[in-house]
C-alpha positions in Angstrom: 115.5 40.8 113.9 114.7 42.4 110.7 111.4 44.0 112.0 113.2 45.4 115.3 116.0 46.8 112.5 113.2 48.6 110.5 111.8 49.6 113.6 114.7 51.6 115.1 115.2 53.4 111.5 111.7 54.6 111.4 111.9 55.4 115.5 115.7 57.3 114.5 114.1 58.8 111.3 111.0 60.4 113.4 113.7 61.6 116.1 115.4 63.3 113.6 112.6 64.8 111.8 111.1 66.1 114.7 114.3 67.8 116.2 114.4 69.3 112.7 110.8 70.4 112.4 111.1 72.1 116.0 114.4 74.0 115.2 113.4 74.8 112.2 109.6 76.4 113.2 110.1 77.1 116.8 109.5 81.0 117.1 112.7 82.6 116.7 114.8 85.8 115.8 117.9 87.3 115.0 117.4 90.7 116.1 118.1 92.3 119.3 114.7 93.2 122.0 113.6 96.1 120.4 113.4 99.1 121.7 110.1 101.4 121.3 110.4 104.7 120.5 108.2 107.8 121.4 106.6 109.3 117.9 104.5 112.7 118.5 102.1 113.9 115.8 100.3 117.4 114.6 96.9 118.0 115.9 97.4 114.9 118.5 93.4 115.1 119.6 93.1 113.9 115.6 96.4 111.8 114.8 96.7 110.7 118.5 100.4 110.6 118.2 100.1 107.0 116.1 102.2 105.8 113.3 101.3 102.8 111.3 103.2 103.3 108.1 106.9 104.8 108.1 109.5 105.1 105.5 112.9 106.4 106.6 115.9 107.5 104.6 118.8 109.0 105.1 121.2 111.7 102.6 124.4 112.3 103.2 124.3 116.4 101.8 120.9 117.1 104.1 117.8 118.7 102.9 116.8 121.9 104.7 120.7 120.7 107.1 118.8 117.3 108.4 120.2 114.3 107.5 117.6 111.8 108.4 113.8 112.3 107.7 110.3 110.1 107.8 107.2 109.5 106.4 104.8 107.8 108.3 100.8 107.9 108.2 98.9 107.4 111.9 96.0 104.8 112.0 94.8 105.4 115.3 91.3 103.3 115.9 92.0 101.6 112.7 90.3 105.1 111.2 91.3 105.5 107.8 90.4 109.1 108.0 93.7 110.0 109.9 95.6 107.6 107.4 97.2 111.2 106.1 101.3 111.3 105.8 103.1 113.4 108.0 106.8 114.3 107.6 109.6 114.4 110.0 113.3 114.8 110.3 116.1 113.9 113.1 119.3 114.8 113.8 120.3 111.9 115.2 123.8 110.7 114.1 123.0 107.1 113.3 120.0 104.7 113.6 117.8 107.7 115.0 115.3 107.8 118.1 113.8 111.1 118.0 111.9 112.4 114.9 110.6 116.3 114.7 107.3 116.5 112.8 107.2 119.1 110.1 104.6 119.2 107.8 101.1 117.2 107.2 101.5 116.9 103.2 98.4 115.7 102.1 94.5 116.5 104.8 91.7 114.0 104.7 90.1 113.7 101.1 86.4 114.5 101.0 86.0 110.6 100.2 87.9 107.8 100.4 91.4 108.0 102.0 95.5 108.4 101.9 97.8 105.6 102.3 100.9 103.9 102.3 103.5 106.8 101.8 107.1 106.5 100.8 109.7 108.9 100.6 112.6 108.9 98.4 115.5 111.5 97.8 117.4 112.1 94.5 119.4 115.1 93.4 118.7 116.8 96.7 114.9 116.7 96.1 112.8 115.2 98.6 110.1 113.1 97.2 106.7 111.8 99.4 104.7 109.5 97.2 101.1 108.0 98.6 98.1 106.0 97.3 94.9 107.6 97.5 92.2 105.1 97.5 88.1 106.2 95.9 89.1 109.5 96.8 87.5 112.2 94.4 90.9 112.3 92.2 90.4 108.6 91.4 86.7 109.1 90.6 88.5 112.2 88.3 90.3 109.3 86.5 87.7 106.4 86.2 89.8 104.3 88.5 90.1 102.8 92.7 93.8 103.6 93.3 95.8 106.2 92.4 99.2 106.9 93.8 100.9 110.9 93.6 103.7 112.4 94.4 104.8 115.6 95.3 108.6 117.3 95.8 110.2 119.5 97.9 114.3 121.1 98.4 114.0 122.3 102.1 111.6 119.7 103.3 108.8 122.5 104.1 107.0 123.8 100.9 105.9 121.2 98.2 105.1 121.2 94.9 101.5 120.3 93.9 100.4 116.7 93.5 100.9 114.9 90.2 99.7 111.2 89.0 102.4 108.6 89.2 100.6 105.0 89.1 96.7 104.2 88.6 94.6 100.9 89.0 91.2 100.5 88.3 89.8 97.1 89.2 88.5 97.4 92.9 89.2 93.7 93.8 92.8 94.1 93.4 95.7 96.2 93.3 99.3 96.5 91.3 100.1 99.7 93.3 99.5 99.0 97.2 102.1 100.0 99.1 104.6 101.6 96.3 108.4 102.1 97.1 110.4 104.1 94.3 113.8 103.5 93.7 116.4 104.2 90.7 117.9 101.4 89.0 119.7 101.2 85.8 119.0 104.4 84.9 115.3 104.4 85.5 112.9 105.0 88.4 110.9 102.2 89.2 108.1 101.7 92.0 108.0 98.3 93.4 104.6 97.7 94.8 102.7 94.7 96.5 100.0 93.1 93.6 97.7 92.1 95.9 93.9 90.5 95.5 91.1 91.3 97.8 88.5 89.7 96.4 87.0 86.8 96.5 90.1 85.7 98.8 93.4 88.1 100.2 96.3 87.1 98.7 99.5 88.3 97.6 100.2 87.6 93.9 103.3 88.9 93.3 105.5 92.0 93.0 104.3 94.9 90.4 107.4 97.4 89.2 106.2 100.0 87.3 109.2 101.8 85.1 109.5 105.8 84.3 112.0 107.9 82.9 111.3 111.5 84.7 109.9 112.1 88.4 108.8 115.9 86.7 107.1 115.0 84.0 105.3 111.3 85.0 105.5 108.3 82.4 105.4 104.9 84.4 103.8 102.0 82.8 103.4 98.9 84.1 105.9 97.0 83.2 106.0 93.4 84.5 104.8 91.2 88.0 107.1 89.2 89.5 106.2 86.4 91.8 108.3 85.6 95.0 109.5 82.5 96.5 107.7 80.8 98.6 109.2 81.0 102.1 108.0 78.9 105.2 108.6 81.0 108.8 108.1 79.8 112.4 104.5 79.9 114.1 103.5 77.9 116.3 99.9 75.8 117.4 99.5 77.0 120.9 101.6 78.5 123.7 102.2 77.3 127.4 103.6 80.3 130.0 105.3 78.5 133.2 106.6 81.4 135.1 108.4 83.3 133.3 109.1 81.1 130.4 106.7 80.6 127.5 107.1 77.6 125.7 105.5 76.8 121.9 104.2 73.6 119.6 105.6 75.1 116.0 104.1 75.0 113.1 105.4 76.1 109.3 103.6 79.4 108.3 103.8 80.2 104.5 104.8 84.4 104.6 102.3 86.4 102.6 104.2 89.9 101.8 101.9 92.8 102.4 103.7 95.8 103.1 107.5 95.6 102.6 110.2 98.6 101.8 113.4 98.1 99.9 116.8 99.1 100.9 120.3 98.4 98.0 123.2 97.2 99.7 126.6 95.8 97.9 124.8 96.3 94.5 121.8 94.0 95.7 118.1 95.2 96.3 117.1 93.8 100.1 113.5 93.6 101.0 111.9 94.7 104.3 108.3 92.4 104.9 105.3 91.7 106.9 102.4 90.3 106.7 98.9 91.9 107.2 98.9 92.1 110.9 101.3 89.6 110.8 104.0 88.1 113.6 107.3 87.9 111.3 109.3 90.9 110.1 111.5 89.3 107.2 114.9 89.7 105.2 114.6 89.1 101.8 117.0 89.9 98.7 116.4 90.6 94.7 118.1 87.4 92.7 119.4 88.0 89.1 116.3 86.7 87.9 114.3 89.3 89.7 112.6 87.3 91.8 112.7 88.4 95.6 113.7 85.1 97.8 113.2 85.6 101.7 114.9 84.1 104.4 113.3 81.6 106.6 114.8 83.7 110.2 113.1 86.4 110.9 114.3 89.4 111.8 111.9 89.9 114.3 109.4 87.7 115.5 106.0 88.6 117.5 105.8 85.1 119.5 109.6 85.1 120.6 108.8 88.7 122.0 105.7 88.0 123.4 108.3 86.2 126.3 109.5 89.3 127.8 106.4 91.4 126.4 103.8 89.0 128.1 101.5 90.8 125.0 100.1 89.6 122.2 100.6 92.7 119.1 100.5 92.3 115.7 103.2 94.0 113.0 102.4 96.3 110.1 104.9 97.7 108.3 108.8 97.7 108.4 111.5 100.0 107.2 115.2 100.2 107.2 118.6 99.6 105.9 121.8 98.1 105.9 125.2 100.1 107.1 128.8 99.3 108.2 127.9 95.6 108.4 124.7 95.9 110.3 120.9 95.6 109.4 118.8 98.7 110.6 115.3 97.9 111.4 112.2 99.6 112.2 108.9 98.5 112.4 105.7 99.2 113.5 102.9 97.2 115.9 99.8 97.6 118.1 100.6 99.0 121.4 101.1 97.1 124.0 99.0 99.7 126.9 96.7 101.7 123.8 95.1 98.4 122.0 93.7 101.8 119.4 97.1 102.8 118.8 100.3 101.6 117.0 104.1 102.3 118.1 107.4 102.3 116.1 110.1 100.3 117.0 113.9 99.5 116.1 116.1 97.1 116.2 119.3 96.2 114.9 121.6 92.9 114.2 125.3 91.8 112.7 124.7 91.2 108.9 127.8 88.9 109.6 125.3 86.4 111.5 123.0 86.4 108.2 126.2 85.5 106.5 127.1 83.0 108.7 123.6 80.9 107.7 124.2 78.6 105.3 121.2 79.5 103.5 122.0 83.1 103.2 125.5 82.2 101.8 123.5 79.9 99.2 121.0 82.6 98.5 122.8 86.3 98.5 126.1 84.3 96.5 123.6 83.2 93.9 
């Protein structure tokens, strides 16, 4: 009697824990299908009208009378040659669909490559930041990286380029991907300190302080590490008709490209993956560590259901407004396998509220 007794716990306990383990990891999102948009590029036969990396904000007085502008850098082919940021505006009234290209701000280097640009608007300046990597300014400097900056007040001439951030250890990097913000009275870059070598592997977040965008002085001033966050993956797939069914699996989410967005006096956090299949939400804690939440906000399995393709994500962007989260992201194209489209999507923040976990973490 005692055996059958132990039996039925251990039987009820592996119930339970597998109903768990399945809701928990079973590829899932909280955004809406998103919907691609149609980017156009300069010199199409070169940029191919691609965008890998965009960085969108929004200011309420307009630069040059548009509200909304863009910096993105194509990656057509996976050719780092075209990885050059491009600028564009739209005059959408909200959560914008069509972008005008206006200016290439930085051409192909004679070595190396461009990367990663952000933008970033304070006292009706508009900022474009990007990492150069071995190009001839970072063999100027005795270093791999090196990110610049240049300004602009009507969003069509730009100052010259000046040195923001440098790193010189090829295996690694405390400036990949930077995002500059102004906090507390200082600009800081937030940036992904990521190694290369021998394995790839995030290992942590860098922030780099300065006092003045016009005359450069950031130093390097601490790396944070972020809390671990298990998302939903899954072992392999089964399509019967037009459902797609999944085995899950916990995936451990390695931040490669992220952007950062403040809302309600809190820093919110934007984040991928190299190539990864989870766009995720995270949120700046008073101990400065970043904590993401377990949902994604969009994920590439869940979509491959009404996609019927397998893509890959890159880099998001976006922000939070009137209660909702904005959210755009780029992935490989569905009909170009060479190219990669941008694409929003939007949810409720009120159904991140409603999670338990997000009332634990964001109430912290």
């Amino acid at each position: 009697m005692f055996g059958k007794r132990i039996l039925l716990f251990i039987t009820t306990l592996l119930f339970v824990f597998t109903i768990y383990y399945t809701v928990r990891f079973y590829p899932n999102q909280s955004c809406e299908i998103p919907i691609k948009l149609t980017i156009s590029t300069p010199e199409p036969l070169i940029y191919n009208n691609d965008c890998l990396h965009p960085c969108i904000r929004f200011t309420e007085s307009g630069i040059n009378g548009h509200k909304w502008w863009m910096i993105q850098s194509p990656f057509y082919d996976r050719n780092s040659d075209v990885e050059n940021p491009i600028l564009y505006y739209s005059d959408d009234k909200e959560f914008p669909s069509n972008w005008t290209p206006t200016k290439i701000i930085a051409q192909t280097p004679l070595k190396g490559f461009n990367s990663d640009p952000n933008l970033f608007i304070y006292n009706d300046e508009l900022w474009v930041f990007w990492r150069e990597f071995m190009t001839p300014l970072c063999d100027s400097l005795g270093v791999s990286k090196v990110t610049v900056g240049v300004y602009s007040k009507d969003g069509l001439s730009f100052s010259k380029p000046k040195v923001y951030l440098t790193h010189k250890d090829i295996d690694s990097d405390s400036e990949q991907a930077p995002v500059l913000i102004h906090k507390n009275n200082k600009f800081q870059f937030y940036s992904t300190n990521y190694q290369y070598s021998p394995t790839r592997t995030n290992t942590g977040i860098a922030i780099w302080e300065g006092s003045s965008l016009h005359k450069p002085d950031f130093k390097l001033t601490k790396v944070i590490q972020s809390t671990d966050t298990y998302v939903c993956d899954r072992i392999t797939q089964l399509r019967v008709g037009s459902f797609l069914f999944f085995i899950p699996k916990p995936l451990k989410h390695d931040i490669w490209h992220f952007d950062l967005f403040e809302f309600n006096k809190q820093i919110f956090m934007f984040s991928v993956s190299e190539w990864g299949d989870n766009i995720m939400l995270g949120v700046e804690k008073a101990n400065g560590k970043f904590k993401t939440f377990s949902l994604p906000l969009v994920n590439n399995h869940y979509l491959e259901k009404f996609t019927k393709k397998r893509v890959y994500f890159y880099k998001p962007t976006g922000y939070i407004k009137n209660d909702t989260i904005f959210v755009y992201y780029t992935a490989t194209s569905t009909i170009d396998g060479k190219r990669n489209d941008l694409f929003k999507t939007k949810v409720a923040l009120s159904e991140y509220f409603n999670l338990k976990e997000f009332k634990t973490i964001y109430n912290d």
